[in-house]
C-alpha positions in Angstrom: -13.4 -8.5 -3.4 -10.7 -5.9 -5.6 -7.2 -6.3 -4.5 -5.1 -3.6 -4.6 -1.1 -3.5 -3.7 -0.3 -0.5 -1.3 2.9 1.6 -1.9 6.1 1.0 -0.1 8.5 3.5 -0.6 11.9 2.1 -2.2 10.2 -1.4 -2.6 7.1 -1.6 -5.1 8.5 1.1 -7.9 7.8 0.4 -11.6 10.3 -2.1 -12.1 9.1 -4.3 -9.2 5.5 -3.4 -10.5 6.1 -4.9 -13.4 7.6 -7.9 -12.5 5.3 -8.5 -9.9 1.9 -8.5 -12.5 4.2 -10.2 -15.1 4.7 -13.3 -12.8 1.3 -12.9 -10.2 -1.6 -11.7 -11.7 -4.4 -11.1 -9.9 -3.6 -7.4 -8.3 -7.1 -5.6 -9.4 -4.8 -2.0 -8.7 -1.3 -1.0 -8.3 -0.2 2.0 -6.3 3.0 4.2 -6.5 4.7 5.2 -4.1 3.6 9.1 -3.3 4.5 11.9 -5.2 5.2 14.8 -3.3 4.4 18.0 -6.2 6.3 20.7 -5.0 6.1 24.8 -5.6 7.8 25.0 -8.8 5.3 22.9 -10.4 7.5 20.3 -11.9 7.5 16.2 -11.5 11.2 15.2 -11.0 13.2 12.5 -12.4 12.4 9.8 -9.8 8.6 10.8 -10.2 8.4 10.6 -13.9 10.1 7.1 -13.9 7.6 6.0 -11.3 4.5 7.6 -13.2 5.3 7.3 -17.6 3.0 5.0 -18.4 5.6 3.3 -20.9 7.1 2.2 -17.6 4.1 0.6 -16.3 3.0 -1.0 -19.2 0.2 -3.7 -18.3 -0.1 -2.4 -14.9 -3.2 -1.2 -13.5 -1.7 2.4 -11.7 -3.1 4.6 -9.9 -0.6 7.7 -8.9 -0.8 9.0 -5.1 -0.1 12.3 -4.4 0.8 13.8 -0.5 0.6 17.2 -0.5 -1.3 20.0 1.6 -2.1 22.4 -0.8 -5.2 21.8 -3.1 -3.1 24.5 -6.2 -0.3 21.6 -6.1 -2.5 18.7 -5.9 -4.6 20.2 -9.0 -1.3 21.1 -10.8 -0.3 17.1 -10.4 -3.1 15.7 -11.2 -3.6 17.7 -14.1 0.0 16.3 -15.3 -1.4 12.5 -14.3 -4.7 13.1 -16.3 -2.6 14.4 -19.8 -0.6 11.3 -19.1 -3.8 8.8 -19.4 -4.8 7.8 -15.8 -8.7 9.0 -14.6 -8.0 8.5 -11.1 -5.1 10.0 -8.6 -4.8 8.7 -4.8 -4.9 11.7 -2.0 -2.7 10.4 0.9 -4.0 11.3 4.3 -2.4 8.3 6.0 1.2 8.5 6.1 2.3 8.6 9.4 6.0 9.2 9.5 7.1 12.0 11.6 9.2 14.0 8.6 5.9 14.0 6.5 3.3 14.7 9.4 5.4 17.8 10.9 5.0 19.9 7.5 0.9 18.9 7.9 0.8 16.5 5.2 -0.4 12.9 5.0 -2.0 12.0 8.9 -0.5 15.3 9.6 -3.9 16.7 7.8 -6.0 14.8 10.8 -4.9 17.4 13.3 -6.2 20.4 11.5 -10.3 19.6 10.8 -10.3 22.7 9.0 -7.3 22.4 7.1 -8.2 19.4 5.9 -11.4 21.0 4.7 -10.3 23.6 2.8 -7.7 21.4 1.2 -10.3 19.1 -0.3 -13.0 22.2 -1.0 -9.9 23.1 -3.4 -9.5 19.6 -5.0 -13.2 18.9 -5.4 -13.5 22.6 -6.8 -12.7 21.4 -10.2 -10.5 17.7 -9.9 -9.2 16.9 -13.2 -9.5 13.1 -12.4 -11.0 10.8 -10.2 -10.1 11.2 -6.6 -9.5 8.6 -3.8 -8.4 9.4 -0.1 -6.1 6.8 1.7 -6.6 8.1 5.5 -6.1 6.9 9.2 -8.5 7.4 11.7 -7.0 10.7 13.4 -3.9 11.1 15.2 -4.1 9.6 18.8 -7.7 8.4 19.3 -9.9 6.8 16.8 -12.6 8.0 18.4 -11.6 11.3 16.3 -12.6 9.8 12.9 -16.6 10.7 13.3 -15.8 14.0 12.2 -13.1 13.1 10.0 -15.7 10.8 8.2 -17.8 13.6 8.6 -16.0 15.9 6.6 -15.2 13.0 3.5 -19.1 12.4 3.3 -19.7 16.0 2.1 -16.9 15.7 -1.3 -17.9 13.3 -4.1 -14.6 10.9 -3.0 -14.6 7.8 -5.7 -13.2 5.8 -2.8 -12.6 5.7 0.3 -9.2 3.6 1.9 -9.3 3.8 5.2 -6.2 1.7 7.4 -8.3 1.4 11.1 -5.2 2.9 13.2 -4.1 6.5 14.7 -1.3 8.5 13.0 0.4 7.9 16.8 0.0 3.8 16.4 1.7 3.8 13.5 1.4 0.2 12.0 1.6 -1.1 15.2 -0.6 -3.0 18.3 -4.3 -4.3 16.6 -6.6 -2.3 14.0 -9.5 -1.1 15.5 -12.0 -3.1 13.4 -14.8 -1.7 15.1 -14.3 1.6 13.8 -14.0 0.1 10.2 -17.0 -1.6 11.0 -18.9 1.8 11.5 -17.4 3.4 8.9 -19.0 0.4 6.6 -22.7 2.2 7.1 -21.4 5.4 7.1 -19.3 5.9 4.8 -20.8 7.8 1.5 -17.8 7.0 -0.5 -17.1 3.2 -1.3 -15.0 1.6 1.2 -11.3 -0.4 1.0 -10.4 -1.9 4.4 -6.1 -1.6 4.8 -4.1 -3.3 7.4 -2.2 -5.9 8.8 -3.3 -8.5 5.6 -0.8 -11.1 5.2 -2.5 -14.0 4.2 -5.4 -15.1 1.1 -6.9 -16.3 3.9 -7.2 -12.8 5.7 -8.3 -10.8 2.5 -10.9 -13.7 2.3 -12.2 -13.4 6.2 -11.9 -9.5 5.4 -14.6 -9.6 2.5 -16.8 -11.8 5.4 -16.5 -9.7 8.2 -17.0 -6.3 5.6 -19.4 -7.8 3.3 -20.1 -3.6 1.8 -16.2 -3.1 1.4 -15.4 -3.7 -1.6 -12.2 -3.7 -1.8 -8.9 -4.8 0.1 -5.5 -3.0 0.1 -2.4 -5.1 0.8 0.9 -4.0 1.1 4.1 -5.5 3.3 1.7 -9.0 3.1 2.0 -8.9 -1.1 5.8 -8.2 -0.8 6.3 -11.2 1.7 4.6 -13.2 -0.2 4.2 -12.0 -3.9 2.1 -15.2 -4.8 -0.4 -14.3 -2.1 -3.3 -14.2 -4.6 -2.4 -17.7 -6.2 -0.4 -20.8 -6.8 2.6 -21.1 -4.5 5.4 -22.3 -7.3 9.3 -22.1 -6.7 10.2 -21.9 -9.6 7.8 -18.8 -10.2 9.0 -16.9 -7.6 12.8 -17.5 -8.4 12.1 -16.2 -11.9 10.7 -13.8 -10.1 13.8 -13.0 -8.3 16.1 -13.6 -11.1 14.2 -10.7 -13.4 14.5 -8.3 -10.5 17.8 -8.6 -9.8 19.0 -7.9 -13.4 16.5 -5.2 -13.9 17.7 -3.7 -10.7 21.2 -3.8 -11.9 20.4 -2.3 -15.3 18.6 0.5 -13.9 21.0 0.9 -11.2 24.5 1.1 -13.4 25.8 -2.5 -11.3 25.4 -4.9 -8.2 26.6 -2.9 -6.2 23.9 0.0 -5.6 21.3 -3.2 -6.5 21.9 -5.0 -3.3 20.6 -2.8 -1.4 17.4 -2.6 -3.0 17.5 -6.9 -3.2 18.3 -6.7 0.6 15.2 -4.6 1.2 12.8 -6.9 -0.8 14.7 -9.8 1.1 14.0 -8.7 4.4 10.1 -9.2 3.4 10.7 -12.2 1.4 12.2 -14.6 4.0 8.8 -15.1 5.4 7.7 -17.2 2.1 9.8 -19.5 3.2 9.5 -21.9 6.8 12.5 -20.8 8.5 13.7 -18.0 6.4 13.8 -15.7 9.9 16.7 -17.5 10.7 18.8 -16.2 7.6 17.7 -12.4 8.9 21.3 -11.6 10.2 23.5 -13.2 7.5 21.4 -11.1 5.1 21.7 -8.1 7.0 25.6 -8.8 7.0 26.1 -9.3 3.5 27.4 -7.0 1.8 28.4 -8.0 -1.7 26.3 -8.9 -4.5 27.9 -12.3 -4.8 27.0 -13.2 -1.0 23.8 -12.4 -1.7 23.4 -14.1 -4.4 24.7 -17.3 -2.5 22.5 -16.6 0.4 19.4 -16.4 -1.8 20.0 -19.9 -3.6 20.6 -21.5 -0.4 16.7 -20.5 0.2 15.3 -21.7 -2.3 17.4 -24.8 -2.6 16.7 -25.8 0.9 13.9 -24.1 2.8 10.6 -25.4 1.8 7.9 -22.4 1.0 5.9 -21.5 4.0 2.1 -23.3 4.7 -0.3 -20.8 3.5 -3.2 -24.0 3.5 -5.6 -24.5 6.3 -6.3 -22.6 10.0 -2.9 -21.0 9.4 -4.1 -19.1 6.6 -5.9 -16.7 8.6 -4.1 -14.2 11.0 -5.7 -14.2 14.7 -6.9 -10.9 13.9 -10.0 -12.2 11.6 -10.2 -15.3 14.0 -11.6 -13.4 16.6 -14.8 -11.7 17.2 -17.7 -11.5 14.9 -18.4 -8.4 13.1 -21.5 -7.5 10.9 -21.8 -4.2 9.1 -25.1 -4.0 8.8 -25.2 -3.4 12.7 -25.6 0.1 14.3 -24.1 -1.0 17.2 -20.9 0.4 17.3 -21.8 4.1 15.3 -18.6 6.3 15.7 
């Protein structure tokens, strides 16, 4: 089964990208962050960073794009495709209220016909390959049947679909059974997203969704960037060493770097057994060289966490039994 590492915003940029598939190889597809194209038809600063592909060198990229208008997405993804990439990401997922309120990203689930004619616009004449990350609708999931619907009649090159509403936002359980549906339904290939934090998982994943053929993780991978292989300390504080000097090239200093460190941190304490308990002294600290101090008292005394065994799958593939061949559970 593919891996592929989800975009966080202000976490998994180009130089994190690049570390990351410098020191854990294994990611089958990276994904940037979204790029937003506006009316003026021109990629910023902070998107061409993201997107050059001199600055993602070795990395497997595949540019997302959140936008409502099928003229902007075309505009962007003609950009992407004189850059080099054959494939763009069309975000339909996003749930965050400041992105859904202009109808963009899960916003698009609310307007069936909206969401139409956006993609009769893309798939008019797409310059690239096209993917769709989406959610299921926006409070019921029972509203993805004619979601999926609608996908089915465009020639989508894959389909990423993260099994919760626009209103659960990434919380309470996926609804697996609508994924499960969506496995014999689905025209488009399918990639399963969602609460993955383990090897373990995307391994009980690939069981449970033998036809997906892909898995997308995200928060998991930046928890544990050595998800996919050996656990190694000394790795993973190289690791942490070449981000923190990138980060303080690229940011002019230490001291806009922390806060970017801090956020990566506040994943990272869970590859360690007990590293919750250093949550509020790395909330409090406030100078690069507490941080810095904090950080080597993890690794020099906290053991990395037990990713072996019955632990290495989350209780959400532990229970039931799911086959996607069945019919049972049609959407």
């Amino acid at each position: 089964m593919r891996v592929y590492f989800a975009p966080l915003e202000g976490i998994t940029d180009y130089i994190y990208r690049r570390a990351h598939r410098r020191y854990f190889p294994g990611v089958d597809r990276y994904f940037t962050p979204f790029i937003s194209p506006a009316q003026n038809h021109v990629f910023t600063h902070k998107e061409l960073r993201q997107a050059l592909p001199e600055n993602n060198a070795g990395v497997p990229l595949v540019p997302q794009l959140l936008t409502k208008k099928a003229e902007d997405f075309l505009w962007a993804a003609q950009g992407l495709a004189d850059m080099g990439y054959t494939e763009v990401n069309l975000n339909v997922g996003c749930p965050s209220g400041t992105v859904t309120a202009k109808g963009k990203g899960a916003g698009l689930l609310a307007d069936r016909d909206s969401l139409r004619r956006l993609l009769d616009g893309i798939f008019a004449a797409p310059p690239t390959a096209v993917s769709v990350k989406t959610r299921l609708g926006t409070e019921d999931p029972a509203e993805f049947g004619p979601i999926l619907d609608i996908y089915n009649d465009y020639p989508i090159c894959e389909l990423i679909i993260h099994p919760r509403t626009r209103r659960e936002m990434y919380v309470g359980p996926v609804h697996l059974d609508v994924f499960e549906a969506a496995c014999s339904r689905s025209r488009a290939p399918l990639c399963y997203n969602g609460d993955i934090r383990t090897a373990g998982d995307i391994h009980a994943a690939g069981q449970r969704f033998p036809s997906a053929g892909a898995v997308m993780v995200g928060r998991g991978l930046v928890a544990d960037p050595a998800m996919l292989g050996e656990h190694d300390r000394d790795t993973l504080r190289r690791f942490h060493e070449e981000l923190c000097a990138a980060y303080c090239e690229a940011f002019g200093g230490p001291g806009s770097a922390i806060h970017r460190m801090k956020a990566i941190w506040m994943f990272m304490l869970d590859a360690f057994e007990g590293g919750r308990a250093y949550e509020k002294r790395l909330i409090k600290a406030k100078k690069w060289p507490d941080l810095m101090a904090l950080t080597a008292e993890i690794f020099g005394s906290l053991p990395l966490a037990d990713r072996t065994g019955e632990r290495a799958v989350s209780p959400l593939f532990r229970e039931g039994s799911f086959d996607c061949n069945s019919a049972d559970h049609m959407i």
